[in-house]
C-alpha positions as CSV (number, residue, x, y, z in Angstrom):
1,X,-8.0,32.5,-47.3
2,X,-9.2,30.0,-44.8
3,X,-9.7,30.8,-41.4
4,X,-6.6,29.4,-38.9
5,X,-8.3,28.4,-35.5
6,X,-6.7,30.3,-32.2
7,X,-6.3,28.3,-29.6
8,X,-5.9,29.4,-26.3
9,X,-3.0,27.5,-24.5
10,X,-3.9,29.0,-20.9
11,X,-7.6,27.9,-21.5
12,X,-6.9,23.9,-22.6
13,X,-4.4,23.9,-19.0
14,X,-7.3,24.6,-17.3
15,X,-9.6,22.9,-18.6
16,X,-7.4,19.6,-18.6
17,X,-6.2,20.9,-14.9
18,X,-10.0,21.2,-13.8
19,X,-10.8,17.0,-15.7
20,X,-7.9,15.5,-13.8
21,X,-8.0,16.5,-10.3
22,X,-12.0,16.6,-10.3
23,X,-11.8,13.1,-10.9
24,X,-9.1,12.6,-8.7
25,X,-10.0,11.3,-4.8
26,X,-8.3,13.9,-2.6
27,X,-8.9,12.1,0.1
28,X,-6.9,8.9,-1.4
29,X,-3.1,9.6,-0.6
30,X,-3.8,10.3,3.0
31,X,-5.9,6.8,3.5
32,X,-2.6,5.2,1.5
33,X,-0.4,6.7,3.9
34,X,-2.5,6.2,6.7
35,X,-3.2,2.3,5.6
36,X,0.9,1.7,5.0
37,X,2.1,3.1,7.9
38,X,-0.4,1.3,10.5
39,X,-0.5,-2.2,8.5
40,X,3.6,-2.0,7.4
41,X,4.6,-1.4,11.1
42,X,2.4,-4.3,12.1
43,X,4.0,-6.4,9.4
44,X,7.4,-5.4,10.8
45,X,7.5,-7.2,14.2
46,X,6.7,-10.8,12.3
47,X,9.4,-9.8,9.7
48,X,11.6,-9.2,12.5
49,X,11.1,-12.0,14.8
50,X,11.2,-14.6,11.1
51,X,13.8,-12.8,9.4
52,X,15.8,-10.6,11.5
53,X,16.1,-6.8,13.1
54,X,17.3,-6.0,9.7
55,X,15.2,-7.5,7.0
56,X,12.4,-5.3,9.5
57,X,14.3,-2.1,9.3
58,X,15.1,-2.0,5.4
59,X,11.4,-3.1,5.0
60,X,10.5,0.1,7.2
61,X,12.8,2.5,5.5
62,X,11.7,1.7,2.2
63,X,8.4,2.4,3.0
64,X,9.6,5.7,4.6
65,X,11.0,6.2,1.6
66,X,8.4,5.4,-0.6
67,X,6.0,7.6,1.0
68,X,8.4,10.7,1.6
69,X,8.8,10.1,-2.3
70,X,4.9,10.1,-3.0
71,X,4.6,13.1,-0.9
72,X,7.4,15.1,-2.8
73,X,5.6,13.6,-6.2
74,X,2.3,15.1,-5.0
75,X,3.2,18.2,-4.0
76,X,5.6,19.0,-7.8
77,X,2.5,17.6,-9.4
78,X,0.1,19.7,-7.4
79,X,2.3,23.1,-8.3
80,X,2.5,22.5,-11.5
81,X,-1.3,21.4,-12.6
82,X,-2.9,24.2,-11.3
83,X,-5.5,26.8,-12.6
84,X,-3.5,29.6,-10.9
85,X,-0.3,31.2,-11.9
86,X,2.6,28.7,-11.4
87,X,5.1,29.5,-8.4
88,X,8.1,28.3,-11.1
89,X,10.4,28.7,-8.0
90,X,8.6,26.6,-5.6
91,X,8.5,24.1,-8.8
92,X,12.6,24.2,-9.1
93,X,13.2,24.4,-5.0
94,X,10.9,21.2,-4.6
95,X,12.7,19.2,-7.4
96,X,15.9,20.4,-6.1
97,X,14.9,18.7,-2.3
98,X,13.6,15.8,-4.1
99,X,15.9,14.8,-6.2
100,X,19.4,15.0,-4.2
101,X,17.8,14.8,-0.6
102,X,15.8,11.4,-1.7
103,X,18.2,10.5,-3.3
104,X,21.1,10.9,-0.6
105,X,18.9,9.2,1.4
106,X,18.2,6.0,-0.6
107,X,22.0,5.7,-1.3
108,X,22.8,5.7,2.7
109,X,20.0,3.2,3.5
110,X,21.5,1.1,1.1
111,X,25.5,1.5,0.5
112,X,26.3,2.6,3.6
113,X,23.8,1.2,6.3
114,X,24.4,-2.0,4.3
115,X,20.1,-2.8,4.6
116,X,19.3,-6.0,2.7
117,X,18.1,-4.9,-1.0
118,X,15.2,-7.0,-1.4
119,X,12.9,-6.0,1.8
120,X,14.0,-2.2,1.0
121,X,12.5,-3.0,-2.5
122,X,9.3,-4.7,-0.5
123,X,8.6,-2.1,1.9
124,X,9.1,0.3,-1.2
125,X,6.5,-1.1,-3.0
126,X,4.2,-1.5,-0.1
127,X,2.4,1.9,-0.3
128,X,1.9,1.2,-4.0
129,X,0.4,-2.2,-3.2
130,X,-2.0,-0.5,-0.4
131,X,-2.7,2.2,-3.5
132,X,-3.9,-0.6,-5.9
133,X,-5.8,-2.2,-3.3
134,X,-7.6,0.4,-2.0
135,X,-8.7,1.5,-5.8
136,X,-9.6,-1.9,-6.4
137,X,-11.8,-2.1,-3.5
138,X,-13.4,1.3,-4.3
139,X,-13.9,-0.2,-8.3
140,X,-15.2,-3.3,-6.6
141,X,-17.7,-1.6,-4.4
142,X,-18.9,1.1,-7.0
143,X,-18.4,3.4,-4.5
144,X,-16.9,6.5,-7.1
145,X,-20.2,5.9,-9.3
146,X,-22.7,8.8,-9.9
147,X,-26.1,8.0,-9.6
């Protein structure tokens, strides 16, 4: 009878756990955030003065937005790839904020605040944009090699 390999579930979390955040820049969110909030409020007083007070406010909500989402996105991810026990309820409670307080959120900025659409969607997408650049600058200057 051949031999069935065991394997142990627990073990391959953390081992897969331990590969992606030791790879992963803690420091990076926090320089995103940083960079997005500094650079996007800059970029908000030309957007106001060219293309009014509220092209300038739905490009600052939806980077509000954005980041409040990434913050809410790394904190589920955090709680659930994790070498300790999970906290399940912290898990649920933090997808329950997320989801309908985001959400809420988004919906009022848009439908009932009326902001225009397409500089929501650019301020958005800013803190991705800073994201990319920054990891493209880090790639560019080999600064994540090992020597």
């Amino acid at each position: 009878m051949p031999r069935t390999m065991e394997t142990n579930v627990t073990g391959v979390r953390r081992s897969v756990a331990n590969a992606l955040w030791g790879s992963v820049d803690s420091g990076l969110l926090g320089r995103v955030r940083r960079t997005s909030v500094i650079v996007g409020l800059v970029m908000a007083a030309p957007f106001a003065t060219y293309f009014g007070l509220m092209a300038a406010a739905a490009w600052v909500a939806g980077m509000a937005w954005s980041l409040a989402n990434l913050a809410a996105i790394h904190s589920i991810v955090q709680r659930v790839l994790t070498n300790e026990e999970r906290d399940k309820r912290a898990i649920v409670m933090a997808l329950l904020v997320k989801f309908p307080v985001l959400y809420a959120a988004g919906f009022v900025l848009l439908a009932v605040a009326r902001l225009p659409v397409l500089w929501w969607v650019a301020g958005f997408s800013w803190p991705f944009f800073v994201a990319v650049m920054k990891a493209a600058g880090r790639f560019y200057l080999r600064l994540d090699e090992t020597t």
